[in-house]
MMTF fields as JSON, N, C-alpha, C and O atoms, coordinates in Angstrom:
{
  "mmtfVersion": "1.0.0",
  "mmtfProducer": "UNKNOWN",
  "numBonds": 359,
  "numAtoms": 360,
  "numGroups": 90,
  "numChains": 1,
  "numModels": 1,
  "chainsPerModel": [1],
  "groupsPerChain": [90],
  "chainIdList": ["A"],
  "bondAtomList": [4, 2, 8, 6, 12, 10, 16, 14, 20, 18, 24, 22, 28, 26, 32, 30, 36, 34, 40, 38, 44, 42, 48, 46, 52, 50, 56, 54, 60, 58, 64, 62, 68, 66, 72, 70, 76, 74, 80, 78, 84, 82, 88, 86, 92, 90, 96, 94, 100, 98, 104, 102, 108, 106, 112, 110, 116, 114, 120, 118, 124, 122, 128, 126, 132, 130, 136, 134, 140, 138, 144, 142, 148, 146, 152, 150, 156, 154, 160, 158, 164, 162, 168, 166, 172, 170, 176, 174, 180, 178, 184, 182, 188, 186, 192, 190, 196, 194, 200, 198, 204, 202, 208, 206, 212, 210, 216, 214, 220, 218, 224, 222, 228, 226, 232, 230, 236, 234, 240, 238, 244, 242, 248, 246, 252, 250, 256, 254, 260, 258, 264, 262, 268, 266, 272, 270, 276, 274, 280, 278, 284, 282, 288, 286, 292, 290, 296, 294, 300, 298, 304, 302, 308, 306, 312, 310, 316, 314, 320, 318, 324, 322, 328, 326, 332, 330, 336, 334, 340, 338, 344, 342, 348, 346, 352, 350, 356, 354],
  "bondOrderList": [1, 1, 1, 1, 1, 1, 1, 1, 1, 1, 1, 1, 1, 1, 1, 1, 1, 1, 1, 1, 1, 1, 1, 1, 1, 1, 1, 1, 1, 1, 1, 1, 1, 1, 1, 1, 1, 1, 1, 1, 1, 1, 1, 1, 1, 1, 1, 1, 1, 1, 1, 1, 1, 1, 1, 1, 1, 1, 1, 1, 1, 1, 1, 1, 1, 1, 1, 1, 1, 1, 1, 1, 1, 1, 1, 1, 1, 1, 1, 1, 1, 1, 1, 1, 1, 1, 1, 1, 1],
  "groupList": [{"groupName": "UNK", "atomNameList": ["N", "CA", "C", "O"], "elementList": ["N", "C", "C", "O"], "formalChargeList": [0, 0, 0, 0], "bondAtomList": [1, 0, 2, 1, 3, 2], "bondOrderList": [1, 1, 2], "singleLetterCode": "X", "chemCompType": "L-PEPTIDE LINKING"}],
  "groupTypeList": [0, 0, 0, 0, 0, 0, 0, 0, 0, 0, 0, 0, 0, 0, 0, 0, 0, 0, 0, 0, 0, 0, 0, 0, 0, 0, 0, 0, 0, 0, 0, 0, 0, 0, 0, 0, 0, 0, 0, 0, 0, 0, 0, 0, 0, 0, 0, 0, 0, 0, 0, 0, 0, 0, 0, 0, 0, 0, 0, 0, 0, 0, 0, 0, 0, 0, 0, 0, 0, 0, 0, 0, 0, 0, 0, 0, 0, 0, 0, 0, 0, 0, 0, 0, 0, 0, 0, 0, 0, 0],
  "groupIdList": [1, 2, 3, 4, 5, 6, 7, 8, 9, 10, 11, 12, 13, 14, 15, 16, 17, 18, 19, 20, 21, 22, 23, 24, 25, 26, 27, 28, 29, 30, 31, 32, 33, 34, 35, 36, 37, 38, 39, 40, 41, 42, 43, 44, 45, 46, 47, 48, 49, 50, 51, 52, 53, 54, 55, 56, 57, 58, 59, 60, 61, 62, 63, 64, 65, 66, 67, 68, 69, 70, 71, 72, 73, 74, 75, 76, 77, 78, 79, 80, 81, 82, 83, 84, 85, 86, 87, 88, 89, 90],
  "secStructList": [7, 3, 3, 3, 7, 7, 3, 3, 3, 3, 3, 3, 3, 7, 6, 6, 1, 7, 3, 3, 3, 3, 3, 3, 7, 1, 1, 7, 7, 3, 3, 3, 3, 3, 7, 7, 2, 2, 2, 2, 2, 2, 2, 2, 2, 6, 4, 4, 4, 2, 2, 2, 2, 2, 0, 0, 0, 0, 0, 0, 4, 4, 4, 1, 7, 7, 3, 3, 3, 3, 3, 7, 7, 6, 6, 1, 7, 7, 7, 3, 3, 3, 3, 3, 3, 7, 7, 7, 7, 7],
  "xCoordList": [161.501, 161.966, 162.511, 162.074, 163.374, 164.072, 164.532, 164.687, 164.635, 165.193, 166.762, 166.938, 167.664, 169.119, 169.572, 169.561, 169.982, 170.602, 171.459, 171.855, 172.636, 173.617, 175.04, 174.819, 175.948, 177.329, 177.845, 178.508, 177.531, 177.663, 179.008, 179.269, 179.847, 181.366, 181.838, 182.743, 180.515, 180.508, 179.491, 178.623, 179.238, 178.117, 178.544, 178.894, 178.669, 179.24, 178.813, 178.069, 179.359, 178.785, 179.53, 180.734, 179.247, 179.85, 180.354, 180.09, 181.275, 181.664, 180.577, 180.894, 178.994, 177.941, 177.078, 175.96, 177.705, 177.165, 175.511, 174.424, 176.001, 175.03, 174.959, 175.785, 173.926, 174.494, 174.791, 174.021, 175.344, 175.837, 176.236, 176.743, 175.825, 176.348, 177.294, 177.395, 178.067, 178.401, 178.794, 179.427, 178.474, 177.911, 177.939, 177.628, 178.288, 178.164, 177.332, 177.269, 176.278, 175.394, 176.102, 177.18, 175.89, 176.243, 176.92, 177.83, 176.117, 177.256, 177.629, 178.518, 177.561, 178.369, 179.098, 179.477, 179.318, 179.74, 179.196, 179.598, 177.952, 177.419, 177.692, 177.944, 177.608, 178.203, 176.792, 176.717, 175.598, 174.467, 174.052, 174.41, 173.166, 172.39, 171.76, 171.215, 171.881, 170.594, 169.873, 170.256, 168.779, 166.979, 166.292, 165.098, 166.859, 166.506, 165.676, 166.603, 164.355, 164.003, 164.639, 164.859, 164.855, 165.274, 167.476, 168.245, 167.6, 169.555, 169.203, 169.766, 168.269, 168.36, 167.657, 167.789, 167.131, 166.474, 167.832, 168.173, 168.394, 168.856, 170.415, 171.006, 170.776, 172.182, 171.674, 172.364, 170.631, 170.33, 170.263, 170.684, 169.628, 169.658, 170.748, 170.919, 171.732, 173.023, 174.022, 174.648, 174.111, 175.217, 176.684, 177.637, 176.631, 177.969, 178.257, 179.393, 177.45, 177.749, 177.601, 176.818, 178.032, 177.44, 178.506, 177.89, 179.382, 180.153, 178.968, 178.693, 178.118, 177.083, 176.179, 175.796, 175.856, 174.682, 175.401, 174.942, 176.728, 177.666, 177.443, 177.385, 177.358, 177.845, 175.95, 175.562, 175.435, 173.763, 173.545, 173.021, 174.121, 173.472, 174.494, 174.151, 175.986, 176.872, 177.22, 176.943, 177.756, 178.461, 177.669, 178.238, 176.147, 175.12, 174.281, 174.198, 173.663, 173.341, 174.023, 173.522, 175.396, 175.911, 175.573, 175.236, 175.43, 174.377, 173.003, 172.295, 172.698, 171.227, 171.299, 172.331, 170.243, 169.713, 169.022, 168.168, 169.361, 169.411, 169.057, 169.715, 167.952, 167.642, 167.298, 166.466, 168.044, 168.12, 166.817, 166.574, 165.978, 165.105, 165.3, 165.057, 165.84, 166.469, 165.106, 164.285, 165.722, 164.339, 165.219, 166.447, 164.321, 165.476, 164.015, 162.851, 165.273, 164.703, 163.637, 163.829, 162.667, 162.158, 162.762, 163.573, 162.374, 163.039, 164.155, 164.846, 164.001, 165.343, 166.889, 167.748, 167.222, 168.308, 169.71, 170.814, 168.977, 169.754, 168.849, 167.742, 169.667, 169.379, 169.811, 170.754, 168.795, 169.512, 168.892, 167.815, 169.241, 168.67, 167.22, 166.93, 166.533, 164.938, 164.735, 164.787, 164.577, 164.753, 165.346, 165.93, 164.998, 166.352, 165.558, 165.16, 165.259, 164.239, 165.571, 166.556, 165.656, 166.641, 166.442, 167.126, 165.345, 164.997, 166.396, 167.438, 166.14, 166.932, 167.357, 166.547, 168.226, 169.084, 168.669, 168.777, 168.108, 167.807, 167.876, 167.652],
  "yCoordList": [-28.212, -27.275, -28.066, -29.177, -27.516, -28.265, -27.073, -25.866, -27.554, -26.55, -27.543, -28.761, -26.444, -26.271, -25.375, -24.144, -26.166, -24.997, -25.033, -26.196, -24.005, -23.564, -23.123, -22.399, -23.463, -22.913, -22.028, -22.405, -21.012, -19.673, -19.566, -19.491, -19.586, -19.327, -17.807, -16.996, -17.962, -16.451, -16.074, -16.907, -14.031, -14.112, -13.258, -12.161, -13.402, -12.437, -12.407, -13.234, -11.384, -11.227, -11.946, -11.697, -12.592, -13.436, -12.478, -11.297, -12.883, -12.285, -12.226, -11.678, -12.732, -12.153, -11.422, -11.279, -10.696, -9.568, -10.361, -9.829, -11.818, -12.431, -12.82, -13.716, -12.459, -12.632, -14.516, -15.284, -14.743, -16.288, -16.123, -15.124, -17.929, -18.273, -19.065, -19.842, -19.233, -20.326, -20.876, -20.108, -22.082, -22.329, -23.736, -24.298, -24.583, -26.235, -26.596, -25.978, -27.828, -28.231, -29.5, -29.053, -31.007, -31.246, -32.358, -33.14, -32.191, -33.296, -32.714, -33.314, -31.734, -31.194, -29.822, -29.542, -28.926, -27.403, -27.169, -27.746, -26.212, -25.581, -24.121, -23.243, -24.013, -22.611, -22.477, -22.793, -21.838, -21.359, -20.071, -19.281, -19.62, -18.31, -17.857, -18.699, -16.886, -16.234, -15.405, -14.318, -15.798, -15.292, -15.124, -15.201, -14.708, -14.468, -12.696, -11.889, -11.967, -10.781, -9.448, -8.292, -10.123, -8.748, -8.504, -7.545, -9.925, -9.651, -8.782, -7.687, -9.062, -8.899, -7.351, -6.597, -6.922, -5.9, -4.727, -3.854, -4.854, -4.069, -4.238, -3.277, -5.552, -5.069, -3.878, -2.864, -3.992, -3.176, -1.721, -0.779, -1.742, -0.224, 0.449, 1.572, -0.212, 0.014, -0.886, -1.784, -0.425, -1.202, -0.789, -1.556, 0.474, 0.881, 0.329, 0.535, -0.279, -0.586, -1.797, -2.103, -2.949, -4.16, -4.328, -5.127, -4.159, -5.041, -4.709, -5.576, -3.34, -3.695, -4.766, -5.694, -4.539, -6.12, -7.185, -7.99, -7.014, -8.922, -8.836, -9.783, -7.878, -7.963, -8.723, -9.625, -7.765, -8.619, -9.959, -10.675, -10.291, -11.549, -12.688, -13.865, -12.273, -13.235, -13.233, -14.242, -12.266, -11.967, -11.852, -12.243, -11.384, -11.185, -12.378, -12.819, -12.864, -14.258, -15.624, -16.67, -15.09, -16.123, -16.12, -17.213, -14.875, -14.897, -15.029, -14.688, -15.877, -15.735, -17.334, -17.866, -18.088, -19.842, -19.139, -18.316, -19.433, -19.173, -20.409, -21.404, -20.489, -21.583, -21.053, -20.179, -21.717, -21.711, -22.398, -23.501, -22.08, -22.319, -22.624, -21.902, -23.931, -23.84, -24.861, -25.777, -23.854, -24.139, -24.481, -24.49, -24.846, -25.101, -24.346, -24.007, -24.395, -23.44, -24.684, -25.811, -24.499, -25.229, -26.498, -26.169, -27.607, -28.576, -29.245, -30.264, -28.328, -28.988, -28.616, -29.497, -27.254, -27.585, -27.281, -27.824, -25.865, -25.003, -24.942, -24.521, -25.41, -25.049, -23.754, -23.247, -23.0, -21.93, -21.329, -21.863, -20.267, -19.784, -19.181, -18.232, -20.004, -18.663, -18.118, -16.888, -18.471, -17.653, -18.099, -19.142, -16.831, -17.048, -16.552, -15.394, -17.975, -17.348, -17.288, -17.793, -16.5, -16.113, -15.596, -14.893, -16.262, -15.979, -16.19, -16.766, -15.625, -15.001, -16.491, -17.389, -16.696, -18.646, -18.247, -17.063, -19.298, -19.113, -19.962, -19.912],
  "zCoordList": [175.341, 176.335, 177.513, 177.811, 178.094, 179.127, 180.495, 180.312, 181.394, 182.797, 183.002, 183.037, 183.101, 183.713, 184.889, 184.863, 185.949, 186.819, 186.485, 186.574, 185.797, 185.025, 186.144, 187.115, 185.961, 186.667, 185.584, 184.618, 185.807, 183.929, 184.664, 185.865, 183.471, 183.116, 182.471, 182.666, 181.484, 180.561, 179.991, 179.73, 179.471, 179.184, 178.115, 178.551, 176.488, 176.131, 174.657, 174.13, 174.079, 172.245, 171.31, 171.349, 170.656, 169.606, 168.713, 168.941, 167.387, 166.11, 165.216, 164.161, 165.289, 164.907, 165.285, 164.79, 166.551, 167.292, 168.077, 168.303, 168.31, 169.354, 170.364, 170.544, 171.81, 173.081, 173.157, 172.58, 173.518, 174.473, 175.621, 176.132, 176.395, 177.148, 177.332, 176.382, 178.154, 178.307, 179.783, 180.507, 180.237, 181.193, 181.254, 180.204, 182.395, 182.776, 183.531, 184.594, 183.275, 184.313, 185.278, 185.667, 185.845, 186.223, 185.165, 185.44, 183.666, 182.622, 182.054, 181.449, 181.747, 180.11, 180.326, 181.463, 179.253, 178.945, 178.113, 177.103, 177.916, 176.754, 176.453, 177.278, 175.239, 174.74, 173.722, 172.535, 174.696, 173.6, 173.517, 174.391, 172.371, 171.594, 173.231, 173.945, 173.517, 174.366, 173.877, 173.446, 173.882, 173.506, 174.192, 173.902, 175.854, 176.355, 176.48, 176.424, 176.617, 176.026, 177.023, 176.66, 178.513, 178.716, 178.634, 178.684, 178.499, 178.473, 177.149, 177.166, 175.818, 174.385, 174.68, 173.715, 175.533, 175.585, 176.039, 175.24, 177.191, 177.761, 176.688, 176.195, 176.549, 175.029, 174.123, 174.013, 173.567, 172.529, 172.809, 172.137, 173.977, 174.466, 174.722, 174.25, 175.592, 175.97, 175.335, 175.9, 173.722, 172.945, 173.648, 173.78, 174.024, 174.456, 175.924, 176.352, 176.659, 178.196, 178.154, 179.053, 177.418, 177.616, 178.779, 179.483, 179.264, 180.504, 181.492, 182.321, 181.482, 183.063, 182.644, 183.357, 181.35, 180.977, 181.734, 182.544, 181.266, 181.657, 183.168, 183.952, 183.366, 184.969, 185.687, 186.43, 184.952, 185.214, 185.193, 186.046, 183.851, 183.354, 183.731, 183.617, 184.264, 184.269, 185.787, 186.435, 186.343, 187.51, 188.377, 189.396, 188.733, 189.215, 189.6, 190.746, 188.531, 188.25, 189.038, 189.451, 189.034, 190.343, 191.238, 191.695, 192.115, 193.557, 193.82, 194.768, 192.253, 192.416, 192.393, 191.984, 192.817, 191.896, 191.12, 191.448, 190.048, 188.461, 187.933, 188.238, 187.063, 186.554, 184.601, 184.357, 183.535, 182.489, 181.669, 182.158, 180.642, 179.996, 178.765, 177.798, 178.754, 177.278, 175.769, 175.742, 174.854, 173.92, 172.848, 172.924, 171.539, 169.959, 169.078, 169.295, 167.732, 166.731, 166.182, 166.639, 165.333, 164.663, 163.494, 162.629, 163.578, 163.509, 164.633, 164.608, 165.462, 166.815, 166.187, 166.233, 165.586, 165.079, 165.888, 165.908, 166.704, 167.71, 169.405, 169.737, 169.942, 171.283, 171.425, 170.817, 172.595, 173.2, 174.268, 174.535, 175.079, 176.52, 176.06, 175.332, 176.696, 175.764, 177.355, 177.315, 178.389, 179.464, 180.671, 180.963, 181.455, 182.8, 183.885, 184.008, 185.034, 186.317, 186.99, 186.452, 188.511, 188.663, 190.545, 191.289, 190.698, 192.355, 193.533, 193.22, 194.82, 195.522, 195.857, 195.626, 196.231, 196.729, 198.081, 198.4, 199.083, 200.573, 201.145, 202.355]
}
């Protein structure tokens, strides 16, 4: 497990109908799975409104310090967002 403060670019559904991010820290550009439970909670509920999800998890999230929780599947094969603290920036 690792912590990222993230510069999110995008927050959106893949062609396997899976949330991602994508997002630069201060070395790279990652484009990962979010597993995160409540972005995965509130898509599901509101399949038809995901632009207010985006607007939560992407557009929102910018005015926050947002810090990324990133985890991998067993064996280390996939990284991805397992959660998102997201306290007020002051």
């Amino acid at each position: 497990m690792g912590l990222i403060r993230p510069e999110i670019e995008d927050f959106y559904v893949d062609q396997n109908n899976r949330l991602r991010y994508k997002f630069r820290d201060a070395e790279r550009i990652y484009d990962l799975a979010c597993r995160e439970w409540e972005a995965l909670s509130l898509a599901k509920k509101y399949p038809n409104m995901f632009e207010k999800v985006r607007a939560k998890f992407c557009d929102w999230m910018k005015t926050r310090d947002t810090y990324f929780v990133i985890g991998t599947t067993v064996g280390n094969v996939a990284k991805m967002v397992v959660a998102v603290h997201y306290p007020p920036k002051t």
